[in-house]
Each structure stands twice: as structure tokens, then as C-alpha cells.
N, C-alpha and C positions, 0 to 999 in steps of 0.2 A: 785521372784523366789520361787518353789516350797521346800518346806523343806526338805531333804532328810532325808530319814526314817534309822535306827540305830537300833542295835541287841538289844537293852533297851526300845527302842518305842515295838516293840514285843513282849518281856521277859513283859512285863507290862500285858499282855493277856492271857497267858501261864500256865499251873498250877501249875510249879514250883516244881515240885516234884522233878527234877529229876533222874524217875522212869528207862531212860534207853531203852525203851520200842520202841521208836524212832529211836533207832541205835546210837545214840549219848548220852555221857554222862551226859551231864547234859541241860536243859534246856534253858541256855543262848549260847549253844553251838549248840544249836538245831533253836536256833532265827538266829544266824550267816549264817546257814547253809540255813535257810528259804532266807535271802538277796540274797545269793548265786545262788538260784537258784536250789540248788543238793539235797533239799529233799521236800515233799510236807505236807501244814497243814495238808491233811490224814493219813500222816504217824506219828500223833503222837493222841495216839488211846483215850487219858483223852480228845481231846477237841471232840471226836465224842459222848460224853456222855452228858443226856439233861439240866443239872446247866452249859454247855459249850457253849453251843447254842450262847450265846451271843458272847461271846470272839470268838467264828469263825467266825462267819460274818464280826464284828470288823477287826479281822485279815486278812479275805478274800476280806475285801476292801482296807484294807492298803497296802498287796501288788501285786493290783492287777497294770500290766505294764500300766503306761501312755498312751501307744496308743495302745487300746484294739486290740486284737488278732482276726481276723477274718478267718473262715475258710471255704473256697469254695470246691463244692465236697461234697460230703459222700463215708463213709469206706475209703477202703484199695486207693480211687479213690477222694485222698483229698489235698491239698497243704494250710497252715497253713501261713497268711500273717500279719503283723503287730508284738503285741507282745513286744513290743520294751519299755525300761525305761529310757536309759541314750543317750545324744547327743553325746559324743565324748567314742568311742569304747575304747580306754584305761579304762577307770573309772569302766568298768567291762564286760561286752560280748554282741554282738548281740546274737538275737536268734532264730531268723525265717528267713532266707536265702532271698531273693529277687527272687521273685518266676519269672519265664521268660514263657510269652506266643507267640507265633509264631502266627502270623493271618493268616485268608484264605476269601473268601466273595462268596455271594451268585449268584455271576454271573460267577465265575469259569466252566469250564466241569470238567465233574466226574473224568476221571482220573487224572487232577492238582489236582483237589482238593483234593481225595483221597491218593493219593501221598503225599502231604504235612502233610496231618494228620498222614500217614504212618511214615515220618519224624520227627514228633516229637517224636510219641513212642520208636521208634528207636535209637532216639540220646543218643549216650550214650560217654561219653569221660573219660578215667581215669586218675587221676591224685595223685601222693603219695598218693594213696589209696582207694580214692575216685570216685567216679562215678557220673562224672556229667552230668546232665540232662538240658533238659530242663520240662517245668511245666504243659502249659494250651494249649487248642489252641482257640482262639479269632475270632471268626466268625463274619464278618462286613455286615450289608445289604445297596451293594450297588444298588440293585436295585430296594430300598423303596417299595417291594411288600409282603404283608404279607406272602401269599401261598407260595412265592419261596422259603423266607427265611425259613419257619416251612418245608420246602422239602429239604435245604442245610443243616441244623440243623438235621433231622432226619438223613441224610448219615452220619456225623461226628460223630454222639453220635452211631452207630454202629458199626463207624471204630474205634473210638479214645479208649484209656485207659488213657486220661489225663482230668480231669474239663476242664470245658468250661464257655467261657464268650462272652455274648451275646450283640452284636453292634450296636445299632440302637439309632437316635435321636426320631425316633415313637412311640409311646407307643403301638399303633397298633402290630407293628410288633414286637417288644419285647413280646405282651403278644402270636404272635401267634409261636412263638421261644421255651414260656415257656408252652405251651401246650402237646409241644412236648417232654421237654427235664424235667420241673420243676421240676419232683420228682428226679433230680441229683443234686441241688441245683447249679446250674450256679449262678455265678454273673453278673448282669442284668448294665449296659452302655448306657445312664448315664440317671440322673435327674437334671433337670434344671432348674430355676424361672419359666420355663413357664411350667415344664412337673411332677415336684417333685409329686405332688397329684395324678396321674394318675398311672406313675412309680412305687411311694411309694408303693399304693394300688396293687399292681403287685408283689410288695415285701413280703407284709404283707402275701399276698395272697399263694403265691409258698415255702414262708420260705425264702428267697435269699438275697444273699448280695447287694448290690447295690452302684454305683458310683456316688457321688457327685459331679456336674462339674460346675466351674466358668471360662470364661475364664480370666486369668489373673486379676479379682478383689476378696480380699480376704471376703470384708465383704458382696459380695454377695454368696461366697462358703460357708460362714459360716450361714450367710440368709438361703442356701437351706440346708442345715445339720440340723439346728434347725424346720424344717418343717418335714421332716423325721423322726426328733426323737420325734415331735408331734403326727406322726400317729404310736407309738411304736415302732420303727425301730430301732437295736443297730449293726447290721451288716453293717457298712457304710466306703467306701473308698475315697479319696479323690484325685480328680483331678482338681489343679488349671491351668490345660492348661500346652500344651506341644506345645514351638517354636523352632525354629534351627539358627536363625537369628539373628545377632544386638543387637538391645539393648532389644528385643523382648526374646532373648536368655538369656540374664542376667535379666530380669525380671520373666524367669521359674525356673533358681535356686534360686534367690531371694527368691522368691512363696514356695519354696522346703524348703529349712533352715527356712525360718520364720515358717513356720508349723509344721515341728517339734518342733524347740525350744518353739514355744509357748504349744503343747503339752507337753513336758515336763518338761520344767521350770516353764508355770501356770497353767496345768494342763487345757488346754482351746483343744477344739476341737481334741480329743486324738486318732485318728484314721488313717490308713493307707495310706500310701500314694502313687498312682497310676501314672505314665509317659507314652509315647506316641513316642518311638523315632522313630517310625516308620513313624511320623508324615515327615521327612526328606525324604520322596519318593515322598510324594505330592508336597515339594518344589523341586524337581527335583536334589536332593545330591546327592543319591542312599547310597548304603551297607557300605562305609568310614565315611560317616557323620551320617549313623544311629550309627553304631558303638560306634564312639567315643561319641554320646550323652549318648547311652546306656550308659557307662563307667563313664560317671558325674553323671547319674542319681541314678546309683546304689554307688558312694560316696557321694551322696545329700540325701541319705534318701528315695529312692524311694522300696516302697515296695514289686511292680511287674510294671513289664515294659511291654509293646505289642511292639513284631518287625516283622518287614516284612522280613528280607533276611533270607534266609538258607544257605549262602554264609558261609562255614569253617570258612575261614581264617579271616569274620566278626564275627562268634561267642566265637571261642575258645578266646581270647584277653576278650569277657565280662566275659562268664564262669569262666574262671580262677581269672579275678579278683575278681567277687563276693566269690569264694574258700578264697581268699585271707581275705578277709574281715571279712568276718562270721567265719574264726577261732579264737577259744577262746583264746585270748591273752595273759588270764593265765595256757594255761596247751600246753607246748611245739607238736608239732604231732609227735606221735612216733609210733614206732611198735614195736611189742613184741621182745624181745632178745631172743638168741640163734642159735643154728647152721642150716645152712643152705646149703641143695645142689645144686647144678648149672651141669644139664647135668646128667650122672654117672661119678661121681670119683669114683676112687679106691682108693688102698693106698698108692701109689704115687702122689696122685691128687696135687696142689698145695691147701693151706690154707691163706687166705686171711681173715683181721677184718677189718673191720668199727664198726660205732655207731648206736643208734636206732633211730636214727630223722629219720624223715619218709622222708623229701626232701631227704638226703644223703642217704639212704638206697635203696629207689628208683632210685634213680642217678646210684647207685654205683651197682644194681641188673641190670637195664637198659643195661651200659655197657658191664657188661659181660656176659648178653644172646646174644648181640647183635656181639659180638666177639667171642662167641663160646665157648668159655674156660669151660672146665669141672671143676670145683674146688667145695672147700667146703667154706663158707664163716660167721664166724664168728660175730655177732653183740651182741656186747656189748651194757648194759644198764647203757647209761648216761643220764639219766632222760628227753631222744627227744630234746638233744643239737649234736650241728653238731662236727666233730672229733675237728677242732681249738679251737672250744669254750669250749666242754669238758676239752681238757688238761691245757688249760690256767686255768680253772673254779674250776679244781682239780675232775671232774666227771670221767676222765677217765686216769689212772694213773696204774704202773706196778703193783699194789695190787689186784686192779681190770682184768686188765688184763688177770693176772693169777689165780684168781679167776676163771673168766669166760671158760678159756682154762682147767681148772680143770674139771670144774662142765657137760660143753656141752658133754663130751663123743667125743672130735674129736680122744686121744690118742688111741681110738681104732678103731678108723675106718682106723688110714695112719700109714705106717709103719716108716715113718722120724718124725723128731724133728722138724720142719723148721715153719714158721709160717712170713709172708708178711704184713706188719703194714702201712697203709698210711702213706705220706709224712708229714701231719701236726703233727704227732703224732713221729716226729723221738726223741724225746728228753725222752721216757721211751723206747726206746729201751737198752741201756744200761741195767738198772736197771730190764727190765722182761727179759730178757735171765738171770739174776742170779739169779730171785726166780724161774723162771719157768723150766730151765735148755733147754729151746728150742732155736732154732739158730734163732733169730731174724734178719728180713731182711727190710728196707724203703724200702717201692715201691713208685709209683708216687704219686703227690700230689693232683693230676688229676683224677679221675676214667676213663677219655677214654684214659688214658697209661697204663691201666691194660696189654692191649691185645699186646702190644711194651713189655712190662717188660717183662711178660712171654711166648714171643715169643723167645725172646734173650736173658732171664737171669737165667729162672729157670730149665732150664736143666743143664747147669752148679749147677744150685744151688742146687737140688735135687739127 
């Protein structure tokens, strides 16, 4: 197993002054932060100087992530795949999302095909906060003819605003794909013991990423890897085969964990790794069984996936889990404190708080556009923890509280004292009606009984 690197393996490179100059005080704090991920070696201006020279390259390879980072695309028109250092996302963050391409193939008519590419620019779903997308769209030649395919490839790359990755076992039609499209830098699908030299030189040729693909034997994936990075090649992804079946199915996630782990525990074969759940349409599954492959792949380590359905109700369940995943485990999601309006209120309006985590703020903003309530709403910063876990935690307490009700400017916007506190939080109601002199009221514990409470309680209560 690979040695994990520590803020002292760094500090051993670093000029040690520390100057400050970095934003951090002192230079082993500066190495911490290097681990971390939250600042970069250019941000510390002594090693850009030429007696440094060494110590940054030194540095620039020590942390550079276990499975190199490939990016498909140029500019504003790029999706950033790999990247990755650690096997189990506790031990510190993913950090390049698992990018999702939608395929389309070169025997479609213009308006499916059109439409689908339509669809993926288009996809957009929000979630606490978030906009999630989908990534590429993956164009397959199914009808092994070069001209057709450099004529489905030229409509796509007119209509699309997403990278593109190009599908062909031919090398033929791959190169006539990249005639078309190369100077976008597509990633080119796939190379093979029999095609790697041809491929390769395809790669070399257009600048492009390229797909590694074994079916299900790992020392031949790793066979054609090592042939690829003979012809210079450092932008390579890796596809050791996508099944849906049997024991054929537990030998793809097999193939999945070993490749990573061996990435980053020996440091062997460090590159991205590609899935196919779409492959589930050819065996006659359809949009339930690509689905849920999606869903293993992207907990397996898969660094972009190709799917066939555009079916909702199959992609929101992946989206949302990959959301789930690629958040940074150590920094709660939150969103900014402070008050907020709902509708026009006046100054009668009702006042309502929650916390800043971003699920319950969401939740709790969700409901009450959805019920109409004109109110003002309160969010307190308890460091993106939900209202139960703040009170228990000591984050969100009648200090705070009244704090917060001080500082937002609500006391001039409503002409009452009154103020609506979730149910989880009923146990500093006591305590902030006497620092804050407001009449303090539990509402539900629920955010969809917002729109019940103050149907039937706060007219009395107001």
C-alpha cells in the first residue's frame, strides 16, 4: 500500500519562512492546507522563484491525485473526470463528480437525434441548491460507415453545448468523427489489443482522450494502457467492461474496485474509470436495470457513465445520488443566514426560523411557496446542521437565537413581537422569549404543517 503523504513530507520542500504571503500563517499550515486541497503550490509565490524550481516539481508530483484527472472538452465547453486520491470518501472528499453522458447513434433521423441532444443541454434539476445536469452526449456508429458517422457528428457538435465522446470499435470511423469534430477535443471509444496503435495515433494526433477497453481481463486492460502510454499518451480512461448479468455482473464491479484500489493504494494504473450501463438495453432490461446499474457504478468508482434512457423517473434517483456523494463530507451544505421573504408580507405577516443547512432550508422554503403563506423567514447560522442536530449540538440555542432576531432587521419590518420556532427546537423557547422579550410560539415539527399551523393558529396568534 501506497504511503500516505502528511503536512511534514511537504514542509520538507517549502521555504519555511513563514512569510504569510500564501494567506496562511505559517508554512506547515500552508502544507496542511496543500493536503486539503483549499489552496494551490501557486499560491505560495517563494517556490515560483528559480533556487525553487526543484522543490515544485518535487511538490507537483507528490500531490499530484492517484488517478490523474482528465479533461474532455475545451473552455467554458469541458467536464473534468478522474482526479480522485482516496478509496473510501470519508478519509477526505471526492472531487470531480461522475460526469453522465446520454448517447444517440448515427442511424437515428435528424429530429430524434436532434431532440436528444436538445435534451441533454436542457436537463437541468435543482436540488438544495444545486443544478444538476447532465454532462456529454456519446455518439455511437451503429452503422459502421465512416461518412455517416463524420454527418451525425457534424449535426451534434452544432446542436450540442456539451463534449462529446466518440463510439466506434473502427478506427476508420473514429478518425472520420475526428475530422470533424477534433479540434473540440472529444474522447475517442475505445482502444483495443487489436486497435490501440491506430487509435492511439488518432489520439496523439487530435490531442484527445481515449478509452482503454478490456473486456473483463484486467492484465489485458492494463496490456493496452501500457501501449498507449508508449505512443505518449497521458489522457486515458478505463473501461474494463460493462455486464448486467450474473456472475458476469459481479465480475464488472469486481473489475471496478480492483482498479481503483490498485490505483490508489499501489499507485498502478491511475486513471479514470469508464461504465456502460446502458449496455442493459442490449440485454433487453430497459430504463429500471440501466438505472440501478448507473447507481452501483457511480458507488464503484465509475468516473463517467454512457446511458441510453431519458426516462425522469430513471435519472433523477442517479443524479441525486451522485449530488449525494460528491458532497464534501467535511463541510456541512449550507446557505447563507439571514432573513428572508416569502410572497409580500407586511407587518403583520407571520415570522417563522429554521437553520442554514441547505436540505432543511430548502425543505422548509419548498413548503411554504408551495402553500402560499406570505411570511418573513428567519435562518439562523448553525454551521449547515439541521434544527435537531443544532439544538442537541449547542449550534442553535436562545443566545443565538436572539442574536439572530437582533441583528436581521425583522423588528422593523412587523409590527408584533411573535416569532414561530420549529418543533425540534421547542426546548429554548422558554429561554428566548426572556432574552429577546418576543412571544415565542412551537409550530410543527414538519415543514408541510406550516400551512395547517397558520391557517388555524396565527390569527388567533397575531
Amino acid at each position: 500500500m501506497a504511503k500516505k503523504i502528511g503536512p511534514l513530507d511537504i514542509y520538507n520542500y517549502l521555504p519555511k519562512t513563514n512569510c504569510g504571503e500564501c494567506g496562511e500563517k505559517t508554512c506547515m499550515a500552508f502544507a496542511s492546507q496543500l493536503i486539503e486541497r483549499a489552496v494551490k503550490l501557486e499560491d505560495c509565490p517563494a517556490l515560483k522563484q528559480p533556487n525553487f524550481v526543484r522543490s515544485y516539481n518535487n511538490l507537483k508530483e507528490m500531490l499530484a491525485p492517484s488517478v490523474k484527472e482528465v479533461i474532455v472538452g475545451v473552455g467554458d465547453k469541458s467536464v473534468k473526470i478522474g482526479g480522485e486520491e482516496i478509496v473510501f470518501r470519508h478519509e477526505l472528499t471526492y472531487f470531480n463528480k461522475t460526469a453522465i453522458a446520454l448517447d444517440v447513434h448515427d442511424e437515428m433521423n435528424d429530429e430524434e437525434l436532434l431532440a436528444r441532444v436538445r435534451y441533454v443541454n436542457d436537463f437541468c434539476f435543482k436540488r438544495i441548491g444545486e443544478e444538476l445536469t447532465l454532462d456529454l452526449v456519446a455518439i455511437r456508429s451503429t452503422s459502421k460507415d465512416p461518412d455517416r458517422f463524420a454527418q451525425c457528428v457534424s449535426k451534434v457538435l452544432c446542436e450540442s453545448k456539451k463534449p462529446l465522446i466518440l463510439c466506434s470499435w473502427s478506427p476508420s470511423v473514429l478518425e472520420a468523427g475526428l475530422k470533424v469534430v477534433g479540434h473540440e477535443r472529444p474522447m475517442i471509444y475505445a482502444a483495443t489489443k487489436d486497435t490501440w496503435e491506430e487509435v492511439g495515433r488518432l489520439a496523439v494526433k487530435y490531442n484527445c482522450p481515449v478509452v482503454a477497453f478490456a473486456d473483463g481481463d484486467m492484465a489485458e486492460l492494463k496490456s493496452v494502457v501500457k501501449a498507449l502510454e508508449s505512443l505518449g499518451i497521458e489522457d486515458i480512461v478505463l473501461d474494463p467492461g460493462s455486464h448486467v448479468e450474473g456472475k458476469y455482473l459481479a465480475n464488472t464491479f469486481g473489475n471496478f474496485v480492483a482498479s481503483r484500489r490498485a490505483a490508489i493504494w499501489n499507485k498502478d494504473i491511475g486513471y479514470p474509470l469508464l461504465g456502460v450501463p446502458a449496455i442493459a438495453w442490449l440485454s433487453g432490461e430497459g430504463a429500471f436495470k440501466e438505472a440501478i446499474i448507473a447507481a452501483i457504478m457511480i458507488d464503484k468508482y465509475a468516473d463517467l457513465i454512457i446511458l441510453h434512457t431519458p426516462e425522469i423517473w430513471a435519472l433523477l434517483p442517479v443524479i441525486t445520488l451522485r449530488q449525494n456523494i460528491y458532497t464534501d463530507p467535511r463541510k456541512p451544505v449550507a446557505v447563507e443566514a439571514g432573513l428572508r421573504k416569502f410572497g409580500n408580507p407586511d407587518e403583520n405577516s407571520p415570522v417563522l426560523m429554521t437553520t442554514n443547512f441547505a436540505l432543511t432550508y430548502y425543505t422548509v422554503a419548498s413548503d411554504i411557496e408551495s402553500a402560499g403563506v406570505e411570511c418573513y423567514l428567519l435562518v439562523i447560522d448553525t454551521e449547515g446542521l439541521g434544527v435537531e442536530a443544532s439544538v442537541a449540538g449547542g449550534k442553535l440555542d436562545a443566545f443565538k437565537a436572539n442574536e439572530a432576531i437582533k441583528n436581521s432587521g425583522i423588528e422593523k419590518e412587523v409590527k408584533h413581537r411573535k416569532i414561530i420556532i420549529p418543533g425540534f427546537s421547542s426546548r429554548i423557547s422558554g429561554d428566548l422569549e426572556i432574552q429577546s422579550g418576543w412571544v415565542v410560539f412551537v409550530g410543527p415539527r414538519d415543514s408541510s404543517g406550516i400551512k395547517e399551523f397558520i391557517e388555524k393558529k396565527w390569527v388567533g396568534l397575531a
